[in-house]
C-alpha positions in Angstrom: -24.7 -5.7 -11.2 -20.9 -5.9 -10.4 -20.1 -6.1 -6.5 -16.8 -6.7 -4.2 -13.9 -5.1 -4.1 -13.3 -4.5 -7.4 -16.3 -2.8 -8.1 -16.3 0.8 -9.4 -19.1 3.5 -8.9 -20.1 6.8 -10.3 -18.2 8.5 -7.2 -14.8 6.7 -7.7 -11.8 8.2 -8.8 -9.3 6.3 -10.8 -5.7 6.9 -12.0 -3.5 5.8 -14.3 -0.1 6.3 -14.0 3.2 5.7 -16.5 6.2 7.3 -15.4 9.5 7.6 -13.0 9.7 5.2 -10.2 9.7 8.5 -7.9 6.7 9.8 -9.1 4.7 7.0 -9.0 5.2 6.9 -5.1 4.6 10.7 -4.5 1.2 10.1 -6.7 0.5 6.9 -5.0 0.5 8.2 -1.6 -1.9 11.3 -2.5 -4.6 8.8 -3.7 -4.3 6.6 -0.7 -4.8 10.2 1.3 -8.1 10.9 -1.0 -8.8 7.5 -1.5 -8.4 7.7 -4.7 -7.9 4.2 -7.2 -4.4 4.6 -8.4 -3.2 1.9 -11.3 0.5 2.3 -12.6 1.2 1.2 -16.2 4.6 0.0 -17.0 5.7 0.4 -20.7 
C-alpha cells in the first residue's frame, strides 16, 4: 500500500508534458483548475 502525497489512485489524472515554455503554463494552469497531476519533461 503506497500513501502521502505522492500517492496515485485509479481516479487520478496525470500529464506529461514536453514542449514550448508557453504551453507548458497554459496546460499547467488547466490541470491545477481540474486538479489534474501535471509533470513537464525537459529534453
Amino acid at each position: 500500500l503506497i500513501s502521502g502525497e505522492n500517492a496515485s489512485t485509479a481516479d487520478d489524472v496525470n500529464v506529461f508534458f514536453c514542449g514550448p515554455n508557453t504551453m507548458a503554463q497554459a496546460i499547467r494552469n488547466h490541470c491545477a483548475t481540474f486538479r489534474f497531476r501535471f509533470y513537464e519533461e525537459k529534453f
